[in-house]
C-alpha positions as a Markdown table, in Angstrom:
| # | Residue | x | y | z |
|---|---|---|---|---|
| 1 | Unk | 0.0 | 0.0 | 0.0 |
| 2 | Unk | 1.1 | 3.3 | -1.1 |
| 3 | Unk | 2.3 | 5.7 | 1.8 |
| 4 | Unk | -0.5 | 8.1 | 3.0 |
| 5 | Unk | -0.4 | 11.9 | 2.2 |
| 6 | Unk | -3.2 | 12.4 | 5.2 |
| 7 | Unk | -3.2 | 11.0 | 8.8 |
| 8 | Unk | -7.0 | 11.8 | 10.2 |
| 9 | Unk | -7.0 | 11.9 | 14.4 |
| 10 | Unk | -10.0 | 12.1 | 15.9 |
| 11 | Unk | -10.6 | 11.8 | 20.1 |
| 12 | Unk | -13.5 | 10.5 | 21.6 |
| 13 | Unk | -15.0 | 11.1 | 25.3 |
| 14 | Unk | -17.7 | 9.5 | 27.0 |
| 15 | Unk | -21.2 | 10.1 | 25.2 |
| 16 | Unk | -20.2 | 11.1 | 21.7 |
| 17 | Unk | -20.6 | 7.4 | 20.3 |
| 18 | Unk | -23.4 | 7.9 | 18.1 |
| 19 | Unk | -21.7 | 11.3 | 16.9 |
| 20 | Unk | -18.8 | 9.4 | 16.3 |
| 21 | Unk | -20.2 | 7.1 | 14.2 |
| 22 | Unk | -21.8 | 9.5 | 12.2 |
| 23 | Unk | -18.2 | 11.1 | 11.2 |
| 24 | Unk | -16.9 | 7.9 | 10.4 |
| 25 | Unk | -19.9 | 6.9 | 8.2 |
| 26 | Unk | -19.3 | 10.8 | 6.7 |
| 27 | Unk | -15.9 | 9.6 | 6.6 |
| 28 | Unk | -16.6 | 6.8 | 4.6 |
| 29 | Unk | -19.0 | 8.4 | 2.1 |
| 30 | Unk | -16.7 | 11.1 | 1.4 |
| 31 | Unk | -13.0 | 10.1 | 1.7 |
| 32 | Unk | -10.2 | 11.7 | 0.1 |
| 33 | Unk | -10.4 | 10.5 | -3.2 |
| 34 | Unk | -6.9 | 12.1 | -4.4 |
| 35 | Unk | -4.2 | 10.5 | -2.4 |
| 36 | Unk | -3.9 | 7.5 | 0.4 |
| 37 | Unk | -4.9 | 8.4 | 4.1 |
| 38 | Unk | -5.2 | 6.7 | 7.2 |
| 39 | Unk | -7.9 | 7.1 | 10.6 |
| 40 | Unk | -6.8 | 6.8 | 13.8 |
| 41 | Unk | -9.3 | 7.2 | 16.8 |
| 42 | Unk | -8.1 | 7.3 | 20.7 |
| 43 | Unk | -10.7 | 6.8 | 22.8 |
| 44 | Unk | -10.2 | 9.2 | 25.9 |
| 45 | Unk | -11.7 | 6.3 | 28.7 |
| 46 | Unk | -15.2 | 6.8 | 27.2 |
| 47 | Unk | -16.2 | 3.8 | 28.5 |
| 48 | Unk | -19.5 | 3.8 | 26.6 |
| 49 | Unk | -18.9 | 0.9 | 24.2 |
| 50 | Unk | -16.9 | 3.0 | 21.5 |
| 51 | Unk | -14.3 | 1.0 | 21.0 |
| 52 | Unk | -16.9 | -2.3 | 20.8 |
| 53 | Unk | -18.2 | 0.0 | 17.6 |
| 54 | Unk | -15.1 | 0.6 | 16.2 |
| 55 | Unk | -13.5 | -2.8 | 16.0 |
| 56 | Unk | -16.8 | -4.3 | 14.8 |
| 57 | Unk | -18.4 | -1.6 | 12.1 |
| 58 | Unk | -14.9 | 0.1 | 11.3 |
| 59 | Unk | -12.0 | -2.0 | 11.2 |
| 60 | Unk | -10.0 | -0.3 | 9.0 |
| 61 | Unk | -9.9 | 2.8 | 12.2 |
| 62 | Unk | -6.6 | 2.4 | 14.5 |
| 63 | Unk | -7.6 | 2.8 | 17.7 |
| 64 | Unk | -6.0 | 3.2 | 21.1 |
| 65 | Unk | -7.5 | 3.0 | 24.4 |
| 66 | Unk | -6.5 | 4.9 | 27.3 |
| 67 | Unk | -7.6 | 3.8 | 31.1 |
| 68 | Unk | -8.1 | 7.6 | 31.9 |
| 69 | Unk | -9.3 | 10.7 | 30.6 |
| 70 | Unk | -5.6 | 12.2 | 30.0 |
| 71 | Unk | -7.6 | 15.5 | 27.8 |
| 72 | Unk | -7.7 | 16.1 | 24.3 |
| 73 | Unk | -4.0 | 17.5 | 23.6 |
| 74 | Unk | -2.9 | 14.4 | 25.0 |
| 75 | Unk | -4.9 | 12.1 | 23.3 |
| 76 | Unk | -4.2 | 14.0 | 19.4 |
| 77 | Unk | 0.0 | 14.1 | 20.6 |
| 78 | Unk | -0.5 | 10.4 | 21.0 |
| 79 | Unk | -0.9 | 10.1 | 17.1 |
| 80 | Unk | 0.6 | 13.0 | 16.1 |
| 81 | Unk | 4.2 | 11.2 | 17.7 |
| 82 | Unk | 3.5 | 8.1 | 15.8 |
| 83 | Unk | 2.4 | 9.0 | 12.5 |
| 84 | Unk | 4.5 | 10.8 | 9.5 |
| 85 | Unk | 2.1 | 11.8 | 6.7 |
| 86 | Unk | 3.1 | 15.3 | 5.4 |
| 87 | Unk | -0.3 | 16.0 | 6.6 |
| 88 | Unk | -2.4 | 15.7 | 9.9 |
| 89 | Unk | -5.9 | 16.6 | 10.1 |
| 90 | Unk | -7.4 | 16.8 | 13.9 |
| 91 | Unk | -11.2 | 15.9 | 13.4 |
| 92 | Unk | -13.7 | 16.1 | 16.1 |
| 93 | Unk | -15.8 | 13.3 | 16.6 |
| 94 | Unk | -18.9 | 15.6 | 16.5 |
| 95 | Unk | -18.4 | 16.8 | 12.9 |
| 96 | Unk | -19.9 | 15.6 | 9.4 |
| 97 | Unk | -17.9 | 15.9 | 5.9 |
| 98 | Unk | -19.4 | 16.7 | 3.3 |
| 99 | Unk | -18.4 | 15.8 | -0.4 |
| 100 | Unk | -15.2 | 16.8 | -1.4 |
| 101 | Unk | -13.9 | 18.9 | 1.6 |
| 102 | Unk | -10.8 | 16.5 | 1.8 |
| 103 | Unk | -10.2 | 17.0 | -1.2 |
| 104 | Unk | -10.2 | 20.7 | -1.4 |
| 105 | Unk | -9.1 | 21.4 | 2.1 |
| 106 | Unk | -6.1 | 19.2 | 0.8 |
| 107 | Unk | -5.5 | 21.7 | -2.4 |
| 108 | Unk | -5.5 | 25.1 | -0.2 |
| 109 | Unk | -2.7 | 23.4 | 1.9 |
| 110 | Unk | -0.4 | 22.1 | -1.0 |
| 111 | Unk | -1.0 | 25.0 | -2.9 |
| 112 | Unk | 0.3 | 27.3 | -0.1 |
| 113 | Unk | 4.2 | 25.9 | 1.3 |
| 114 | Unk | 4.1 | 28.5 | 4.4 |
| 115 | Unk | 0.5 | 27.4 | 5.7 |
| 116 | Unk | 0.6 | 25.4 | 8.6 |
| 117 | Unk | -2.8 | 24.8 | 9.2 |
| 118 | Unk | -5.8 | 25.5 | 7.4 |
| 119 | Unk | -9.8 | 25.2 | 8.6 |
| 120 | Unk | -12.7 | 25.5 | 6.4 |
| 121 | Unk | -16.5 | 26.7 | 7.3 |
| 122 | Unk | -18.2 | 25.3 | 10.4 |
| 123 | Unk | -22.0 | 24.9 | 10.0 |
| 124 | Unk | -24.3 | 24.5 | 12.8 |
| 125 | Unk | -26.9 | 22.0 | 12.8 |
| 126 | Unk | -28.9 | 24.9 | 12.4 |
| 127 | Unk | -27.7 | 26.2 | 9.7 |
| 128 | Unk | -26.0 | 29.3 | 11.3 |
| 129 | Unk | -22.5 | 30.0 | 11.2 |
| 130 | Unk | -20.1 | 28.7 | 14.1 |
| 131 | Unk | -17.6 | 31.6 | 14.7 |
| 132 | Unk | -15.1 | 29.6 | 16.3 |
| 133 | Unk | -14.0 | 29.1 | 12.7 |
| 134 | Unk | -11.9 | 31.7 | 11.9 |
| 135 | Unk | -10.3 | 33.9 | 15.3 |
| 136 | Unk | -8.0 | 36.5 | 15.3 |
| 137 | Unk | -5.7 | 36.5 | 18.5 |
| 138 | Unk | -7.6 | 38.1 | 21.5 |
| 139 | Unk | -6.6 | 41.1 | 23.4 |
| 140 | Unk | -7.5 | 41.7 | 26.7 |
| 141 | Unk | -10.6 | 43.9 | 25.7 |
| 142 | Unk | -11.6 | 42.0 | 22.4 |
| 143 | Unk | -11.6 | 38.1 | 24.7 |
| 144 | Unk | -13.5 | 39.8 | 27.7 |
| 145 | Unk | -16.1 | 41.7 | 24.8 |
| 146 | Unk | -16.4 | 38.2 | 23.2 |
| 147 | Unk | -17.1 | 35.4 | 25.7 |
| 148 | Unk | -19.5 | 38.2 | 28.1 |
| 149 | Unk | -22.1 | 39.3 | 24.4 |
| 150 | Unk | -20.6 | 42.3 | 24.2 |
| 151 | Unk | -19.2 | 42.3 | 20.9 |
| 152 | Unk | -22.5 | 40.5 | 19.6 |
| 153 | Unk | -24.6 | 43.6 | 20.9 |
| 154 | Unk | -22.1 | 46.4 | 19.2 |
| 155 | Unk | -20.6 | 43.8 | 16.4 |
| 156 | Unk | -19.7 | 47.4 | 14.7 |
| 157 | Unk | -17.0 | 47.7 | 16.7 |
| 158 | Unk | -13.6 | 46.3 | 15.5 |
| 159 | Unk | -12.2 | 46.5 | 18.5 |
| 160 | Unk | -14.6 | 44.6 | 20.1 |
| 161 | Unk | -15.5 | 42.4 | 17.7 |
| 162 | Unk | -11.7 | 41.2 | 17.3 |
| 163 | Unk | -11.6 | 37.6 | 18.2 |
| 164 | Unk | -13.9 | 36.3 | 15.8 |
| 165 | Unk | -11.5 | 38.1 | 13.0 |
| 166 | Unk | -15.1 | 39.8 | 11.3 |
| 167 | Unk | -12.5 | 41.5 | 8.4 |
| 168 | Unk | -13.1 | 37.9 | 6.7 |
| 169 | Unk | -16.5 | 37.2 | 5.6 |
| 170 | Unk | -17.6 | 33.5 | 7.0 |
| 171 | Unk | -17.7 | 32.6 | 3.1 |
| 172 | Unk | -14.4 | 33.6 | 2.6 |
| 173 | Unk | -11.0 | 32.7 | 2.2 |
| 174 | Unk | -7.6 | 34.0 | 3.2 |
| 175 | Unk | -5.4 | 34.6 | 6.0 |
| 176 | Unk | -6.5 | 34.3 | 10.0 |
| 177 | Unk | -4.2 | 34.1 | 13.2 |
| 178 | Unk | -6.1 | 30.7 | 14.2 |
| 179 | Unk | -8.6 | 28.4 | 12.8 |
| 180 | Unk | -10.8 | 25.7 | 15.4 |
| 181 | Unk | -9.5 | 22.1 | 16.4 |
| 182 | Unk | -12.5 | 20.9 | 15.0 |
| 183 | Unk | -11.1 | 21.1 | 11.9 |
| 184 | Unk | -7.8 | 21.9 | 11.9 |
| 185 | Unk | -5.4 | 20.3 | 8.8 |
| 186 | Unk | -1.7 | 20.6 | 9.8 |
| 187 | Unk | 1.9 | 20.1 | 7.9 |
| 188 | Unk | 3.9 | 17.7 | 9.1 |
| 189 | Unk | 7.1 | 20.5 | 8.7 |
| 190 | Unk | 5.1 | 22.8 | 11.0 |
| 191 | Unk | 4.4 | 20.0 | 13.1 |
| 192 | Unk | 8.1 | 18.9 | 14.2 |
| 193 | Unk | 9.1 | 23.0 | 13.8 |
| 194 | Unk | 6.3 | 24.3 | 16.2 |
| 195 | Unk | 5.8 | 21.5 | 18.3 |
| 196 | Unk | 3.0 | 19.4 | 19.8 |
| 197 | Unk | -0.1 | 20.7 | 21.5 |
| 198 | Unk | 0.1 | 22.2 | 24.3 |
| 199 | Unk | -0.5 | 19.2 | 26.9 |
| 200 | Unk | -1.2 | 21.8 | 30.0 |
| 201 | Unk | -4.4 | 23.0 | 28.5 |
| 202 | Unk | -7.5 | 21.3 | 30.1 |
| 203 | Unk | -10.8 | 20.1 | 28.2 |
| 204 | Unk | -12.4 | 22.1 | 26.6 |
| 205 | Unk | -9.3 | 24.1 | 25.9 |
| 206 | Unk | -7.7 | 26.8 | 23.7 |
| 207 | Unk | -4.6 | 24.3 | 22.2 |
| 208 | Unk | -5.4 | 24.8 | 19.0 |
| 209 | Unk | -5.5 | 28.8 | 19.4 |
| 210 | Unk | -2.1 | 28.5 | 21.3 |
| 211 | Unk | -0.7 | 26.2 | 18.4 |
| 212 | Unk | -1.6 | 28.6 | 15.9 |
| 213 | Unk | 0.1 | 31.5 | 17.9 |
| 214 | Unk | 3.4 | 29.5 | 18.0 |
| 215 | Unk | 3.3 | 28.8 | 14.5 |
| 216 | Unk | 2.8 | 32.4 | 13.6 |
| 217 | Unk | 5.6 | 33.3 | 15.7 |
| 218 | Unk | 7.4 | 31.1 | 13.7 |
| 219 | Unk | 6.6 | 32.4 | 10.5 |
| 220 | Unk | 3.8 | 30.3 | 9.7 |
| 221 | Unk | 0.5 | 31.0 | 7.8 |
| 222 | Unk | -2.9 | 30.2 | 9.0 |
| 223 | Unk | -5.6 | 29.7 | 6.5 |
| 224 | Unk | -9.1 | 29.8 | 6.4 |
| 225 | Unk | -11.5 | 28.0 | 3.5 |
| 226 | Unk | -15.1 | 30.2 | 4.0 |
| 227 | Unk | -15.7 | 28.0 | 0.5 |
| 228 | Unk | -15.8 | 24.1 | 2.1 |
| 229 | Unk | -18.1 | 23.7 | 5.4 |
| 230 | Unk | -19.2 | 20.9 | 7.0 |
| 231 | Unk | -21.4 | 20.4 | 10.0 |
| 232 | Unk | -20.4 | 20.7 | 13.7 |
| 233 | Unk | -22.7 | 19.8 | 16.2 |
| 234 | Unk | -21.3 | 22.3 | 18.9 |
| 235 | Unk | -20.4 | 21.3 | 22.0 |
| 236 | Unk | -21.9 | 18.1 | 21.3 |
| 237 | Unk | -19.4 | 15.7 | 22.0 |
| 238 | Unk | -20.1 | 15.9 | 25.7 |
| 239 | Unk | -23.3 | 14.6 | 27.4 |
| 240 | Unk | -24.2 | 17.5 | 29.7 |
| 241 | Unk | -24.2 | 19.6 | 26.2 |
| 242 | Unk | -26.7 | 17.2 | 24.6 |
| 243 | Unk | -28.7 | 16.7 | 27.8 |
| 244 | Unk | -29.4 | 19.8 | 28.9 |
| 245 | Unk | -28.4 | 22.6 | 26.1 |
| 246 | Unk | -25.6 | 24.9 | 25.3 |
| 247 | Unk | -24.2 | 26.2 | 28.4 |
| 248 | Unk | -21.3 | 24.5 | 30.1 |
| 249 | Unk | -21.5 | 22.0 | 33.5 |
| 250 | Unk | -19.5 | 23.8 | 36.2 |
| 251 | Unk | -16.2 | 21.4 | 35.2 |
| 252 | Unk | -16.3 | 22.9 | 31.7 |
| 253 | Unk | -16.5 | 26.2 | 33.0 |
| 254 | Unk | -13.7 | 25.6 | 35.6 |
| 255 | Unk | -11.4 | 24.0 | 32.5 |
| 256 | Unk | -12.7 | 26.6 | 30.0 |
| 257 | Unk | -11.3 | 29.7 | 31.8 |
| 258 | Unk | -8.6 | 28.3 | 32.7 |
| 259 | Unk | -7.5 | 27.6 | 29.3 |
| 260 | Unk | -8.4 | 31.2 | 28.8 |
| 261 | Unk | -5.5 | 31.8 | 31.8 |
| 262 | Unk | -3.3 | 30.2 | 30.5 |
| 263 | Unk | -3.5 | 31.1 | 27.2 |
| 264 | Unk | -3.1 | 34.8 | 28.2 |
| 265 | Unk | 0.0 | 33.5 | 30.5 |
| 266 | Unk | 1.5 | 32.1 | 27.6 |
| 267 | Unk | 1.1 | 34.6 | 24.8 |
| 268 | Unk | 0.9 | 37.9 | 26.5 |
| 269 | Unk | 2.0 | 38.1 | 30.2 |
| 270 | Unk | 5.0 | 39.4 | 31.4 |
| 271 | Unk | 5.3 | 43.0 | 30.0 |
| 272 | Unk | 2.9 | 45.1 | 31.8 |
| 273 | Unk | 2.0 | 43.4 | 35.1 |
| 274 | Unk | -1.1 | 45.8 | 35.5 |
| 275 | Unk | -2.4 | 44.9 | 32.1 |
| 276 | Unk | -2.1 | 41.3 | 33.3 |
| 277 | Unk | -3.8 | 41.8 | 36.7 |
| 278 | Unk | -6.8 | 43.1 | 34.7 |
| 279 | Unk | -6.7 | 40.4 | 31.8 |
| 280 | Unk | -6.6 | 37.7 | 35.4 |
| 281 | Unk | -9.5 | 39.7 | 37.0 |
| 282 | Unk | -11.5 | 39.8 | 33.9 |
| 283 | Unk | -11.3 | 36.0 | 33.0 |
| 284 | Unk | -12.4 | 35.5 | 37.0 |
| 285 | Unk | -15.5 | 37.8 | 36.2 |
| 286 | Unk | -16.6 | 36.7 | 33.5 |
| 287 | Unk | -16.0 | 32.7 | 35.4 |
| 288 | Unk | -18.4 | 34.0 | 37.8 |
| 289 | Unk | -21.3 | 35.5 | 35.2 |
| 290 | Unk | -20.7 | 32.0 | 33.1 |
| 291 | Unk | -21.2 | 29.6 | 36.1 |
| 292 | Unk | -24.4 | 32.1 | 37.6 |
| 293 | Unk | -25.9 | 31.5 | 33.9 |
| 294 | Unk | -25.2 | 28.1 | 33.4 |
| 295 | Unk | -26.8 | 27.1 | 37.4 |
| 296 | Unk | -30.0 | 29.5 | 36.3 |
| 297 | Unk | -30.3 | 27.5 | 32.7 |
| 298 | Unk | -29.8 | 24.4 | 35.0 |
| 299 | Unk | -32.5 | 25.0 | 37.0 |
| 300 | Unk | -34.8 | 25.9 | 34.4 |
| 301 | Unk | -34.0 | 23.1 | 32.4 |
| 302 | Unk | -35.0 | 20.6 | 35.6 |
């Protein structure tokens, strides 16, 4: 067999079987068609009967399973250490190809040598547009403006509406500072210059936004496809999500903004130790107004 051009890593967690098995069977119905590529799954302890489905209904998925949950960087470095395809492509378990996105996602990478990674168009189940696509790097007042609705209530604003790099339609294509893990197709070259993820992020985490930022430190290009989309059922690879709506269970707010710490921590502290107190203070206020929403939701939900 010829060698592949595309390794496709994907990590499952508990309660994303049936999701999972619709991206394989996606997987399956629209494969790269222009070049050999290989699947590789780890099951992150999902205990749930996942890997039961994947040795049974898709054998030709490697798959590793680890005893514990050891978080999603972990689980993607496992593959990306033991694989060599000039290309990577970190797939979430809750996402559905569509026809011919390998294909052409694989095109805008070859066709660009100084890309490192390149995302395409995330589609809701909706319909709508997931913004998480494309991102610009936050500052301290576009990240606090983003995750508290400000920016959504005065979107004008390009300061404000930063993060969710609005200069690029959601159609479009060209340049961003970071597109989403989701979707995320990485060269191999980047890979061993740049490094792995960053293993100190928890889950759900900003690794792919930190990846992208030490790439383009490195003189790396990150590139966004507005053209291909598929679907991503947001937030759905974890049962509280599906259960009981969009807003996150108090661990996913604890691990969320603390990926938002660290992230600041490792791209901007160290310069101006006021600025950093307020960046610190900010992610703990807006910790606060995210857990107070998500216990009200809660309660209304039960």
């Amino acid at each position: 067999m010829a060698e592949p051009l595309l390794d496709i890593v994907i990590v499952t967690s508990s309660g994303a079987r049936e999701l999972l098995r619709d991206c394989l069977l996606s997987l399956r119905r629209y494969p790269l068609t222009s070049a050999p590529f290989r699947v590789y799954l780890t099951d992150n302890a999902s205990n749930d009967g996942t890997d039961a489905m994947i040795r049974t209904e898709f054998p030709e998925v490697e798959l590793v399973v680890l005893p514990r949950d050891r978080g999603f960087p972990y689980a993607n470095n496992h593959w990306l250490v033991r694989t060599s395809a000039p290309l990577a492509l970190l797939l979430n378990p809750d996402t559905v190809l569509t026809e011919g996105a390998l294909d052409r996602m694989v095109e805008v990478i070859q066709e660009r040598p100084r890309v490192a990674a390149a995302g395409c168009r995330l589609v809701l189940r909706d319909g709508s547009f997931d913004h998480a696509a494309k991102r610009s790097f936050p500052t301290p007042l576009a990240a606090v403006a983003h995750f508290t609705g400000i920016a959504r209530r005065f979107g004008s604003s390009p300061r404000l509406a930063q993060y969710t790099a609005p200069e690029l339609p959601e159609d479009g294509s060209g340049e961003v500072d970071s597109v989403n893990g989701a979707f995320m197709l990485m060269r191999r070259e980047a890979i061993e210059e740049v490094g792995l993820l960053d293993e100190n992020y928890p889950t759900p985490g900003l690794e792919d936004l930190d990846w992208c930022f030490r790439a383009k430190e490195r003189g790396w290009r990150v590139w966004y496809e507005g053209t291909v989309a598929i679907t991503h059922v947001k937030g759905g690879a974890t049962v509280a999500a599906r259960r009981k709506g969009r807003y996150r269970s108090l661990r996913h707010n604890i691990a969320f903004h603390r990926s938002l710490g660290r992230f600041y921590r490792n791209c901007y502290a160290g310069e101006r130790p006021l600025v950093d107190l307020a960046a610190y203070l900010a992610v703990g206020i807006k910790f606060v107004v995210s857990v107070t929403r998500s216990t009200i939701a809660r309660r209304g939900f039960n």
